[in-house]
N, CA, C and O atoms as CSV, one atom per row, in Angstrom:
chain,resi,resn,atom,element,x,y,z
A,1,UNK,N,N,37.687,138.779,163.516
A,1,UNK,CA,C,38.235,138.014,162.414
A,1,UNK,C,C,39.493,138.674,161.864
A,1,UNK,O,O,40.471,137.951,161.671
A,2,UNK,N,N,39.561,139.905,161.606
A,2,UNK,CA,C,40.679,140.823,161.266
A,2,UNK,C,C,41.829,140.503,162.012
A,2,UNK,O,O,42.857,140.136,161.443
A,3,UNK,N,N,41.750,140.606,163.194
A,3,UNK,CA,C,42.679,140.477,164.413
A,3,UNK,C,C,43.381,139.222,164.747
A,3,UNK,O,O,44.500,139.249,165.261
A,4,UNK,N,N,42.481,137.620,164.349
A,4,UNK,CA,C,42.734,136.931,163.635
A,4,UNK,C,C,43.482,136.653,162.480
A,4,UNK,O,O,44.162,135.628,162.539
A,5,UNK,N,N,43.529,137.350,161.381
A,5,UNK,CA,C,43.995,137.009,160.337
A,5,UNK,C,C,45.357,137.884,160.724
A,5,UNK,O,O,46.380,137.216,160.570
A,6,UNK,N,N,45.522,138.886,161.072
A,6,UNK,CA,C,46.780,139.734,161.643
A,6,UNK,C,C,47.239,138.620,162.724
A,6,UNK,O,O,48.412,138.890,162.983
A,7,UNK,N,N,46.881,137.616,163.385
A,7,UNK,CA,C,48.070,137.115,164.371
A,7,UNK,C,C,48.789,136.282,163.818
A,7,UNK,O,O,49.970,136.100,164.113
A,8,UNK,N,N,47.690,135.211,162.287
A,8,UNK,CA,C,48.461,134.288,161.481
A,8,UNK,C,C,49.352,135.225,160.385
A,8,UNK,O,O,50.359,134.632,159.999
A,9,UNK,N,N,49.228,136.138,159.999
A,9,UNK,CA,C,50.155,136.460,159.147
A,9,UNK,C,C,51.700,136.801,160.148
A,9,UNK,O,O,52.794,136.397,159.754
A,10,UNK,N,N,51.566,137.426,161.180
A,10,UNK,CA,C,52.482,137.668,161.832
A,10,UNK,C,C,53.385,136.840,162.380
A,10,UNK,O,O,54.594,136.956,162.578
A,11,UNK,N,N,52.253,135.595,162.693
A,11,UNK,CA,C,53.420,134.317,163.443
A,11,UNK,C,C,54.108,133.606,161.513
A,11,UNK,O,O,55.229,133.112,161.394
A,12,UNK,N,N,53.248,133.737,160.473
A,12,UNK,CA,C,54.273,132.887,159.002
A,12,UNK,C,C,55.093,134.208,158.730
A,12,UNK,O,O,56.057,133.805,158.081
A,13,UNK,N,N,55.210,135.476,158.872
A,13,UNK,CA,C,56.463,136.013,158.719
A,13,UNK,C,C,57.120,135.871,159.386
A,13,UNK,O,O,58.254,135.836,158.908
A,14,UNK,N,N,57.049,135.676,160.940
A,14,UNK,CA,C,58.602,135.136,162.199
A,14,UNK,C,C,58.537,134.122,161.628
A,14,UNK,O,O,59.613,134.371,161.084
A,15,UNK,N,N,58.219,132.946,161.123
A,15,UNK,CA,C,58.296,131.113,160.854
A,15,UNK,C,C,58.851,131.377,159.746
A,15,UNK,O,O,59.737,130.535,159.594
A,16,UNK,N,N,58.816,132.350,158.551
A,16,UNK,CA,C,59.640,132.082,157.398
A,16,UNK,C,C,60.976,132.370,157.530
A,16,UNK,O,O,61.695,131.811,156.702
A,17,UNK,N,N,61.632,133.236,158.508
A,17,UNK,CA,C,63.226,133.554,158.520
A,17,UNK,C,C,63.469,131.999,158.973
A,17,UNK,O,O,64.629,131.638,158.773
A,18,UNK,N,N,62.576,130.965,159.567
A,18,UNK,CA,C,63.660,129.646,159.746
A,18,UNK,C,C,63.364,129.002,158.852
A,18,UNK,O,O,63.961,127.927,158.809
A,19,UNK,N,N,62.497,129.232,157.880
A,19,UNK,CA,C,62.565,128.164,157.123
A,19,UNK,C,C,63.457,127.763,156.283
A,19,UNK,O,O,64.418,128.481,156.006
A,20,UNK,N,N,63.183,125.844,155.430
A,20,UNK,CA,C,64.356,125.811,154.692
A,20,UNK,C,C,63.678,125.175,153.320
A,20,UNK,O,O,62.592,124.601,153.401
A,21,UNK,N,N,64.390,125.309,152.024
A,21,UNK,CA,C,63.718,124.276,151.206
A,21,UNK,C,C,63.911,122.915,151.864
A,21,UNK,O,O,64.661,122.641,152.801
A,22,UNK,N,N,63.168,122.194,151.256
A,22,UNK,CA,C,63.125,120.568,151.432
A,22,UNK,C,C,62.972,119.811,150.420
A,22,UNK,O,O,62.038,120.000,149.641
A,23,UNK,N,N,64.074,118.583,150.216
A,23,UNK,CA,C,63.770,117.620,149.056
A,23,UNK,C,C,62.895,116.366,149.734
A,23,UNK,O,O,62.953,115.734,150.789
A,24,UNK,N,N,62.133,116.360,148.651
A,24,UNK,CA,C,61.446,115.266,149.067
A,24,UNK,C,C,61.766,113.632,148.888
A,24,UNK,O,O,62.532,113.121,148.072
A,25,UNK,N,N,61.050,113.057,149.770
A,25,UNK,CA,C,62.096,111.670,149.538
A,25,UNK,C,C,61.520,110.912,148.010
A,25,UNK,O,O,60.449,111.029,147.414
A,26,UNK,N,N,62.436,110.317,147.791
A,26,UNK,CA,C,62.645,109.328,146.413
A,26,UNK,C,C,61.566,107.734,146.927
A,26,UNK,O,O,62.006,106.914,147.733
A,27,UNK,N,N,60.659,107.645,146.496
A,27,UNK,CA,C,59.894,106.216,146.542
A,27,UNK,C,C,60.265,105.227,145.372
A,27,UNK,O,O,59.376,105.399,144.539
A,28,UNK,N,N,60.965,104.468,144.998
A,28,UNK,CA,C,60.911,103.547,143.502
A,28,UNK,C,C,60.132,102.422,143.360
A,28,UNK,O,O,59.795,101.870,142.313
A,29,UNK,N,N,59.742,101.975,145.075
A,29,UNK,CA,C,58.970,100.873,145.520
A,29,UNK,C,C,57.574,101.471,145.890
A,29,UNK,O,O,56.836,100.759,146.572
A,30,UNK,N,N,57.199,102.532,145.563
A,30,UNK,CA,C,56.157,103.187,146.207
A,30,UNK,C,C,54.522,102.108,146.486
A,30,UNK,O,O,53.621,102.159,147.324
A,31,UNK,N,N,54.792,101.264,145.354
A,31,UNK,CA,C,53.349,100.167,145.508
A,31,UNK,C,C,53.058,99.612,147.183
A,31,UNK,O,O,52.000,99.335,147.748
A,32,UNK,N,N,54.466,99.591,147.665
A,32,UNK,CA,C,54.447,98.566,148.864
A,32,UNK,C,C,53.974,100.047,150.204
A,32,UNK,O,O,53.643,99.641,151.318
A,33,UNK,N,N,53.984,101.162,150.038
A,33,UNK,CA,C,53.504,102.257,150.341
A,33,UNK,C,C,52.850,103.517,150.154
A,33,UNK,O,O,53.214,104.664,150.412
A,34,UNK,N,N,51.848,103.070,149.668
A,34,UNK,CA,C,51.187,104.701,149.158
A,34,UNK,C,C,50.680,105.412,149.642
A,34,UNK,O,O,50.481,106.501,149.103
A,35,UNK,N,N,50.029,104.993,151.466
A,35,UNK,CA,C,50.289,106.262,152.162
A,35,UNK,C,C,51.564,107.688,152.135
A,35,UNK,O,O,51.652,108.831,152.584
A,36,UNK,N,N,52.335,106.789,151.359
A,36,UNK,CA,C,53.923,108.304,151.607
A,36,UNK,C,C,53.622,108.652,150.443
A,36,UNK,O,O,54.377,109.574,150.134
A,37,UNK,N,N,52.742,108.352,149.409
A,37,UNK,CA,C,52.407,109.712,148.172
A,37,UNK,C,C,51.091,109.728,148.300
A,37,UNK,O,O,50.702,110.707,147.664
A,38,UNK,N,N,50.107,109.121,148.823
A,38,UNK,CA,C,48.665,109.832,148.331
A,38,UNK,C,C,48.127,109.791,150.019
A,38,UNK,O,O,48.135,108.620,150.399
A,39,UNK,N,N,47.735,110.611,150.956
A,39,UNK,CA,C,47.356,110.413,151.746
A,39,UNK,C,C,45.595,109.899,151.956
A,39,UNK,O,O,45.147,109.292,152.930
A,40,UNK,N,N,45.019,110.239,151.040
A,40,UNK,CA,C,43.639,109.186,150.799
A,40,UNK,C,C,43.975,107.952,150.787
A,40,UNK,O,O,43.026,107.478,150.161
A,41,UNK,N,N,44.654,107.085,151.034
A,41,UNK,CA,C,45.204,105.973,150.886
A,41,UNK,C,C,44.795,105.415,152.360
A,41,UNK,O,O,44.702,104.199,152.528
A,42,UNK,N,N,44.618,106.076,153.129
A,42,UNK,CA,C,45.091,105.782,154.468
A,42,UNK,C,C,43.665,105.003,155.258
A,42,UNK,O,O,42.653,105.678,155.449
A,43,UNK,N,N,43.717,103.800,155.600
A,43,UNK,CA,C,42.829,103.302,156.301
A,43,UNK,C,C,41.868,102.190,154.861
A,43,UNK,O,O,40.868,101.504,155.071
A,44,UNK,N,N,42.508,102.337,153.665
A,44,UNK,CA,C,41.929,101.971,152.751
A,44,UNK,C,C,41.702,100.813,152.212
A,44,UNK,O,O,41.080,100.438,151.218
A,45,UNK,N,N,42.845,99.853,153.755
A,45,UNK,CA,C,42.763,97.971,153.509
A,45,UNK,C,C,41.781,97.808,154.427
A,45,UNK,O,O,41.499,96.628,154.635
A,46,UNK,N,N,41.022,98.807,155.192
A,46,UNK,CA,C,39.748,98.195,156.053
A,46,UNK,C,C,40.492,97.278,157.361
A,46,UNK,O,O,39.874,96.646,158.218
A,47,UNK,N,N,42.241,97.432,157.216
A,47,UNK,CA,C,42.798,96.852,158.573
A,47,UNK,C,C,43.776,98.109,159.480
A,47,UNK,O,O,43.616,99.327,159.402
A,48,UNK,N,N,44.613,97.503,160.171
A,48,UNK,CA,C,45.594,98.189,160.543
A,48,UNK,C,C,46.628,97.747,159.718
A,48,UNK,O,O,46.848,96.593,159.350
A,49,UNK,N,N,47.204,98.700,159.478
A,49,UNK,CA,C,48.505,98.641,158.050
A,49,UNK,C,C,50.061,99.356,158.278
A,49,UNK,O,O,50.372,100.527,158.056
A,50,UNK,N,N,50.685,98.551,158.652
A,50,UNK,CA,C,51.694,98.664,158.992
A,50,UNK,C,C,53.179,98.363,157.829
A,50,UNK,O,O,53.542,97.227,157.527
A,51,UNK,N,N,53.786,99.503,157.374
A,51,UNK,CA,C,55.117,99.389,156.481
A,51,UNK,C,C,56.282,99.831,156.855
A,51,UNK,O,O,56.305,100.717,157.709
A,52,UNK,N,N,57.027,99.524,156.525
A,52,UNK,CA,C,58.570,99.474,156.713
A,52,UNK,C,C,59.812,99.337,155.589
A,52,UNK,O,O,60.592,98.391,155.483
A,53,UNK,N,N,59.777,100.194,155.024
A,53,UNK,CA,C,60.506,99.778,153.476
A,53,UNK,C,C,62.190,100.865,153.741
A,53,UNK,O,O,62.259,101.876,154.440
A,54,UNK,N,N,63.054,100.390,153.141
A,54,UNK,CA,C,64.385,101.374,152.977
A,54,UNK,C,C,65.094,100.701,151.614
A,54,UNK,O,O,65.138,99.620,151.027
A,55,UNK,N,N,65.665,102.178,151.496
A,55,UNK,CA,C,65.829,102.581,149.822
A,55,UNK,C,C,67.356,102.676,149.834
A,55,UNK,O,O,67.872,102.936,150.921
A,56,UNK,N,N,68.090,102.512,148.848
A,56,UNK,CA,C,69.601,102.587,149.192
A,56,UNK,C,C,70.369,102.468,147.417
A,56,UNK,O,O,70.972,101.611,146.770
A,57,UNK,N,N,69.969,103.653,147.241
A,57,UNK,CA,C,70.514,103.950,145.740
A,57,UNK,C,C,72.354,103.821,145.804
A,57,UNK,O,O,73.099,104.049,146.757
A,58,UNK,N,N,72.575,103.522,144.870
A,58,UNK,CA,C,74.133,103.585,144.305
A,58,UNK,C,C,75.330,102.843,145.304
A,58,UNK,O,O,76.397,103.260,145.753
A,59,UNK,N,N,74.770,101.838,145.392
A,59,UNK,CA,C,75.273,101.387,146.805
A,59,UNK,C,C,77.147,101.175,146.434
A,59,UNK,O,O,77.730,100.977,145.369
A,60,UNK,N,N,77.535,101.293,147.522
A,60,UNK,CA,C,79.029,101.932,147.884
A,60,UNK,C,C,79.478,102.671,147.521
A,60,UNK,O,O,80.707,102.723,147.562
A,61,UNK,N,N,78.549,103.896,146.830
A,61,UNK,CA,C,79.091,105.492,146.510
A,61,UNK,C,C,79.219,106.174,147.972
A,61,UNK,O,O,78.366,106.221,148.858
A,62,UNK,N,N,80.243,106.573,147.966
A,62,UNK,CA,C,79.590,108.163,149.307
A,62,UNK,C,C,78.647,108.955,148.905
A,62,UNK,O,O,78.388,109.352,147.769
A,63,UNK,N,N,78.064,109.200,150.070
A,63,UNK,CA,C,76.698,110.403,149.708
A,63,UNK,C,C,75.817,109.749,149.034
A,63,UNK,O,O,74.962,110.599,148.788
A,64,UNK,N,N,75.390,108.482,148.446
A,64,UNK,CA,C,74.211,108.218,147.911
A,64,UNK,C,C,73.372,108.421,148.370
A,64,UNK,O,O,73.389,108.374,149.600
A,65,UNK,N,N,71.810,108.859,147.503
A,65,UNK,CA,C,70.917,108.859,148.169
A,65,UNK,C,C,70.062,107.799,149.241
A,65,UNK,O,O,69.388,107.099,148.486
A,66,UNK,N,N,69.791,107.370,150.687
A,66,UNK,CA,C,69.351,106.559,151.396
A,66,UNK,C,C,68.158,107.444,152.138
A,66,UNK,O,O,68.216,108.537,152.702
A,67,UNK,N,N,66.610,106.168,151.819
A,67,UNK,CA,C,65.522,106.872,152.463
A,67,UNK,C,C,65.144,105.441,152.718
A,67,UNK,O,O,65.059,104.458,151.982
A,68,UNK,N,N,64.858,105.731,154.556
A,68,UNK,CA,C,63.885,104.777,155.552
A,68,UNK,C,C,62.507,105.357,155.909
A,68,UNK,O,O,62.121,106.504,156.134
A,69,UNK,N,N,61.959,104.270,155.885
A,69,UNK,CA,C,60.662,104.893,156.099
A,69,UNK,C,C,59.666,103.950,157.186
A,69,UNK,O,O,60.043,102.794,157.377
A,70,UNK,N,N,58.637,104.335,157.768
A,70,UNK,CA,C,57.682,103.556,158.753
A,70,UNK,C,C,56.563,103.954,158.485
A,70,UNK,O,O,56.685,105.042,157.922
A,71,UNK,N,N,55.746,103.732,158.559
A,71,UNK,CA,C,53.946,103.966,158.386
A,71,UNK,C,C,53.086,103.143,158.956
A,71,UNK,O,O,53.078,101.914,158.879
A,72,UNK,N,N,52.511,103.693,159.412
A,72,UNK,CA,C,51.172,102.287,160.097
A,72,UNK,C,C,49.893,103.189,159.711
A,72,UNK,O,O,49.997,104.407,159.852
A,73,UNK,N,N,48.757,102.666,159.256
A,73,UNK,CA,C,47.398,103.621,158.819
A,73,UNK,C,C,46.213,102.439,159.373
A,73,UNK,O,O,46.374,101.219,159.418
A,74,UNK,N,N,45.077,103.174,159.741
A,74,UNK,CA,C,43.910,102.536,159.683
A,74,UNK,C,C,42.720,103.255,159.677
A,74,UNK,O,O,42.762,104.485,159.692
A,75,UNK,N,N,41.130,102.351,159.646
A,75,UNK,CA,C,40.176,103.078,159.530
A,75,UNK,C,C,39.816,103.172,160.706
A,75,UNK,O,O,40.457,102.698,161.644
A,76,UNK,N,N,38.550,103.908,160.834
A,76,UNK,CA,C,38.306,104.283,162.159
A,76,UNK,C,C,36.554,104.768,161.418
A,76,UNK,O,O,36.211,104.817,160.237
A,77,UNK,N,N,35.892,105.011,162.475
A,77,UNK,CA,C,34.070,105.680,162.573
A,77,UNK,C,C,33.516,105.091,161.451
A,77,UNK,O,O,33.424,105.779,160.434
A,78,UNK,N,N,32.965,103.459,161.445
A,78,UNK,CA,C,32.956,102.572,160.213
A,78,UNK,C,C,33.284,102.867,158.918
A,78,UNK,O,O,32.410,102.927,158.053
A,79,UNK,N,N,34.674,103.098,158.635
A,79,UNK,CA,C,35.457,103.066,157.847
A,79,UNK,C,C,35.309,104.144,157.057
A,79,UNK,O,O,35.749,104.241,155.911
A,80,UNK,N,N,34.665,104.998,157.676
A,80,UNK,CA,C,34.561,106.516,156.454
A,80,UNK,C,C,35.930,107.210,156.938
A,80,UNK,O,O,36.620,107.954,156.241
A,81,UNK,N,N,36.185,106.834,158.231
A,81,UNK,CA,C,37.257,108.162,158.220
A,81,UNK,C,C,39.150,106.768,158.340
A,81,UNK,O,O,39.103,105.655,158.864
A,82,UNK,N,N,40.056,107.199,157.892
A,82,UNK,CA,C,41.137,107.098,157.490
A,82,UNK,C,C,42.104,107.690,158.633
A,82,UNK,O,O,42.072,108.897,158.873
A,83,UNK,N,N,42.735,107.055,159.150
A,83,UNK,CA,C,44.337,107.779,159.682
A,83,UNK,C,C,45.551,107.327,159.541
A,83,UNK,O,O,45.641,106.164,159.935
A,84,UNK,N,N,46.405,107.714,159.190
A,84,UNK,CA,C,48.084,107.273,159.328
A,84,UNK,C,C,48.984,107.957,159.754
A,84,UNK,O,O,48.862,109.163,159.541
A,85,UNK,N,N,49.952,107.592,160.345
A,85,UNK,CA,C,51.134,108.368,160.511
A,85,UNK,C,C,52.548,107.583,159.966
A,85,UNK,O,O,52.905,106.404,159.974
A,86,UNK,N,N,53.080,108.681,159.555
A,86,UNK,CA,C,54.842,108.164,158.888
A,86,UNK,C,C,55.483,108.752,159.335
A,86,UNK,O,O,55.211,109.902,159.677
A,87,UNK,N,N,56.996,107.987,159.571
A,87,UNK,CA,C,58.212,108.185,160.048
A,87,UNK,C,C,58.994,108.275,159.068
A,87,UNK,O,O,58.582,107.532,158.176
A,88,UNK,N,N,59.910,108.803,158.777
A,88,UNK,CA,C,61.157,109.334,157.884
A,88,UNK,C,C,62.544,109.483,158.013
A,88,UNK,O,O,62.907,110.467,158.657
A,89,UNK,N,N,63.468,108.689,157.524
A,89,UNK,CA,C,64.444,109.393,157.378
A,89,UNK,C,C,65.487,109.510,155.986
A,89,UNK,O,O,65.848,108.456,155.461
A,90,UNK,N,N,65.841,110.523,155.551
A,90,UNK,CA,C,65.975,110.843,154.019
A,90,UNK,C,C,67.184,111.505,154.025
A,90,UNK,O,O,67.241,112.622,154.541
A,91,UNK,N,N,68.681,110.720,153.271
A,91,UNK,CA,C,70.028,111.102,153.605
A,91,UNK,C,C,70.432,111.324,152.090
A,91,UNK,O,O,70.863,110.310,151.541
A,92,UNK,N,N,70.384,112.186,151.510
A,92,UNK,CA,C,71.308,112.380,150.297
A,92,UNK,C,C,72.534,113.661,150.498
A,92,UNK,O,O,72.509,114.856,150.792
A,93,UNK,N,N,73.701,112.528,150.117
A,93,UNK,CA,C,75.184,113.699,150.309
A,93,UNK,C,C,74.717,114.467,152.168
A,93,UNK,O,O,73.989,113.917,152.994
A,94,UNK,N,N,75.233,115.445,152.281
A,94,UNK,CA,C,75.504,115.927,153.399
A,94,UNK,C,C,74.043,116.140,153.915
A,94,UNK,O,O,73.947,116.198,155.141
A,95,UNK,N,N,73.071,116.246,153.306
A,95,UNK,CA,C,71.679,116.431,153.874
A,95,UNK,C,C,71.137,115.441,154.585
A,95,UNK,O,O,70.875,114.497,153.839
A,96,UNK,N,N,70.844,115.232,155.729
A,96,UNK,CA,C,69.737,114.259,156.295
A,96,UNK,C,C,68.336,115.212,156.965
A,96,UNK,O,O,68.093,116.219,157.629
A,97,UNK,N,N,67.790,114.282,156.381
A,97,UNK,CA,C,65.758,114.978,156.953
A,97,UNK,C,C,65.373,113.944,157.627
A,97,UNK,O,O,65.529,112.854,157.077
A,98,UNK,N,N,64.900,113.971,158.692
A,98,UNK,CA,C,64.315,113.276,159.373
A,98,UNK,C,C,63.106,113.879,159.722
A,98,UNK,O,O,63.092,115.000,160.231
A,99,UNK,N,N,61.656,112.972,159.401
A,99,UNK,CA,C,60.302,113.709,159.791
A,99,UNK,C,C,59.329,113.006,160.269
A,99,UNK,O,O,59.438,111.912,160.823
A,100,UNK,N,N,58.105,113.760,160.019
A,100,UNK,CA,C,56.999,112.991,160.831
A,100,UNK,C,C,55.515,113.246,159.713
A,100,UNK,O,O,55.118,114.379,159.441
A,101,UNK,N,N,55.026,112.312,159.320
A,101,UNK,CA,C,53.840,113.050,158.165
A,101,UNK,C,C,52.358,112.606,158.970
A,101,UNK,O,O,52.625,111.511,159.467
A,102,UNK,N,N,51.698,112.767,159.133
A,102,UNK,CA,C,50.289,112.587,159.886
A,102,UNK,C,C,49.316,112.954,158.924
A,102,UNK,O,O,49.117,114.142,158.667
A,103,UNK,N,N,48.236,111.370,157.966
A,103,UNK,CA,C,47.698,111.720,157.199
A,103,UNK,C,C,45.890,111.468,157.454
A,103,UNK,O,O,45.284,110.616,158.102
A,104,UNK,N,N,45.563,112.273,156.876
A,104,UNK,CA,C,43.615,112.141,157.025
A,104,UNK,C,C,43.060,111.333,155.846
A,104,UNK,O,O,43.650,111.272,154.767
A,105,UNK,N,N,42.030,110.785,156.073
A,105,UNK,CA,C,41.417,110.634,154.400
A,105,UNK,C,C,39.957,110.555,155.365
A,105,UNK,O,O,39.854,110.334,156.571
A,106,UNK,N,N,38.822,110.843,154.273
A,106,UNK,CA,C,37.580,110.801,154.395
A,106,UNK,C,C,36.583,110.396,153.322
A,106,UNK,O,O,36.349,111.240,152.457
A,107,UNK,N,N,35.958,109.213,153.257
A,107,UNK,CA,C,35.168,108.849,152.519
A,107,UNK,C,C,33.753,109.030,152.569
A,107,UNK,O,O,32.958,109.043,153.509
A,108,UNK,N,N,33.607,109.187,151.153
A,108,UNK,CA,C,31.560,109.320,150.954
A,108,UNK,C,C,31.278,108.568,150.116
A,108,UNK,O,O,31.616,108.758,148.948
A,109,UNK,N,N,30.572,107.501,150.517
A,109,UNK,CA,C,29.945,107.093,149.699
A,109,UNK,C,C,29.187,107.369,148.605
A,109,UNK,O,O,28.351,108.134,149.086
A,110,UNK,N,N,28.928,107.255,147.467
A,110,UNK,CA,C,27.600,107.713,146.288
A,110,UNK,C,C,27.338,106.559,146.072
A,110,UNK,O,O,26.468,106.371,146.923
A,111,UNK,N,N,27.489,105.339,145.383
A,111,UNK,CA,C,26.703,104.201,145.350
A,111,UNK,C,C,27.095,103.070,146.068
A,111,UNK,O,O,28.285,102.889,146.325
A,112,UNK,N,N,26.391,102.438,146.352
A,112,UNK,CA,C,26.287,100.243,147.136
A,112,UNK,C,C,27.547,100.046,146.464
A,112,UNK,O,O,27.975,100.434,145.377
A,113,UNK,N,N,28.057,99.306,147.441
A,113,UNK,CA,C,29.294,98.863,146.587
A,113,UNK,C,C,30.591,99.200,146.832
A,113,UNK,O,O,30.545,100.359,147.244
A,114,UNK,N,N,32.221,98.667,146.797
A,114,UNK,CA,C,33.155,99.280,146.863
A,114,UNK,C,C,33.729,100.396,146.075
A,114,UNK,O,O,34.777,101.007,146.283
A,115,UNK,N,N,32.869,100.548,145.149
A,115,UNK,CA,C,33.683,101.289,143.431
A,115,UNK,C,C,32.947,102.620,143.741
A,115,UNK,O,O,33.315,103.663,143.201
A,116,UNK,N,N,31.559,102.569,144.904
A,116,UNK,CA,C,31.607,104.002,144.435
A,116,UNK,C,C,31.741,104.810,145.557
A,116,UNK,O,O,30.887,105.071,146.403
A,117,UNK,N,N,32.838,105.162,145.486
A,117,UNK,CA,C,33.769,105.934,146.908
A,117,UNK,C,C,34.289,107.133,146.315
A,117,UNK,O,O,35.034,107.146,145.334
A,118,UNK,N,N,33.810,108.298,147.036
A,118,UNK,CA,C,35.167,109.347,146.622
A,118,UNK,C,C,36.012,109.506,148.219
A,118,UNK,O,O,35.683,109.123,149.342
A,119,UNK,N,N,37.149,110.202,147.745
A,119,UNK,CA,C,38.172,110.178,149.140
A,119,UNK,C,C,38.894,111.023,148.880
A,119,UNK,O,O,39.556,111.193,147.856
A,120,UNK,N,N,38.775,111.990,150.361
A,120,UNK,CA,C,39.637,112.974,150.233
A,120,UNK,C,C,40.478,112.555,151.369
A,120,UNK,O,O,40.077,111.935,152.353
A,121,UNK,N,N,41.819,112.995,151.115
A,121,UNK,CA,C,43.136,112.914,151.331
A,121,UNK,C,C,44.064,114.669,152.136
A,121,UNK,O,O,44.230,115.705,151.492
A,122,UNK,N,N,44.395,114.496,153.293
A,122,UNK,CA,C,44.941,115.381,153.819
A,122,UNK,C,C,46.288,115.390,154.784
A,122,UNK,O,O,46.121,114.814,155.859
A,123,UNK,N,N,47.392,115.871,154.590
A,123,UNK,CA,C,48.463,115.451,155.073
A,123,UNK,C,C,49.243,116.764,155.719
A,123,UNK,O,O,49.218,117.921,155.300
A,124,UNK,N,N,49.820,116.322,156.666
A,124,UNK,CA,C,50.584,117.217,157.584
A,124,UNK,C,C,51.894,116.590,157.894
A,124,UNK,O,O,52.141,115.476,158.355
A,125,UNK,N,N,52.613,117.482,157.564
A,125,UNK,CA,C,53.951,116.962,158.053
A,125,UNK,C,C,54.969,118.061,159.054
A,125,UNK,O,O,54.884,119.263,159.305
A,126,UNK,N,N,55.846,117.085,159.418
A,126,UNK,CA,C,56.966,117.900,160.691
A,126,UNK,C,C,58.153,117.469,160.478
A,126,UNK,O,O,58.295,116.247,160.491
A,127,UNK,N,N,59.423,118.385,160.206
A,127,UNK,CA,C,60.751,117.855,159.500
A,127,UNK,C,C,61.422,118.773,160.656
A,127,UNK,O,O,61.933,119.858,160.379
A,128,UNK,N,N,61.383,118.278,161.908
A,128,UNK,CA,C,62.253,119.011,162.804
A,128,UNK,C,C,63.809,118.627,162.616
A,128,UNK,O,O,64.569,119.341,163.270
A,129,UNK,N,N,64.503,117.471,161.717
A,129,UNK,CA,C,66.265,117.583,161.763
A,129,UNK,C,C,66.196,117.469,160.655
A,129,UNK,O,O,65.833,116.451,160.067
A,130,UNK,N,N,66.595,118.688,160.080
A,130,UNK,CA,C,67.233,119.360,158.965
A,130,UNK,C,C,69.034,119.396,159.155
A,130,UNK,O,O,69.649,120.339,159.652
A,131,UNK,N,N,69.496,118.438,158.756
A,131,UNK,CA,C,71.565,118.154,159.756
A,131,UNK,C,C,71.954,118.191,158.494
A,131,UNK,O,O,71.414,117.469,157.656
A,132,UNK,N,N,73.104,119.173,158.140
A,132,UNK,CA,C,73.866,119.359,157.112
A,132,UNK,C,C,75.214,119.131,158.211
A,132,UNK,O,O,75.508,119.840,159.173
A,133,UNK,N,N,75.804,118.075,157.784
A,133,UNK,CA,C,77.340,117.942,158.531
A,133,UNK,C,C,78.218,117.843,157.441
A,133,UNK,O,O,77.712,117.436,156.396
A,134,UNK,N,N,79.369,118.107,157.435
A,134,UNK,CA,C,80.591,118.436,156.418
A,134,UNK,C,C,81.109,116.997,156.443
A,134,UNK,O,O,82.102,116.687,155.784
């Protein structure tokens, strides 16, 4: 277990010299997607759920902020377990992020009924183009 915990600390000190901060994207429409803020969300219309929304603040400024987005989620193992995945792309001024978010949710029931659900929510994401161009 020791030897273990020494290989993960060793590989997040080489992974932190690349790291970068990250802004996160701006939702104003977020109702029409709430897999991209709550990942318990995911699988939670009991269908396959598919979104597509883009955002386009201050329109004909240069550099305004512009965020596209994709998501598709559904349930799965009679509807206790949740999956989604989102696509990203998030351009303010010289920054563009482009990513990937892959979300969990898991439900338990406590009582008959739709109302009595708890749900946990788990999300992973991947922001491999980080492009600062002049």
């Amino acid at each position: 277990m020791k030897r273990f915990t020494l290989i993960i600390l060793v590989v997040l000190v080489f992974c932190s010299q690349f790291s970068f901060a990250q802004q996160d994207a701006q939702y104003s429409q977020y109702m029409f997607n709430i897999f991209a803020i709550n990942p318990a969300y995911a699988g939670s219309r009991d269908v396959i759920s598919a979104t597509a929304l883009h955002r386009k603040q201050w329109v004909n400024t240069p550099g305004s902020p512009r965020t596209t987005t994709f998501s598709v989620d559904a349930p799965f193992k009679n509807e206790k377990i949740g999956l989604g995945l989102m696509v990203f792309n998030d351009k303010i001024g010289i920054a563009n992020t482009t990513g990937l978010n892959v979300g969990y949710a898991y439900r338990i029931r406590l009582t008959k009924g739709t109302l009595g659900r708890t749900i946990f929510g788990l999300t992973s994401g991947v922001y491999p183009c980080l492009n600062q161009t002049p």
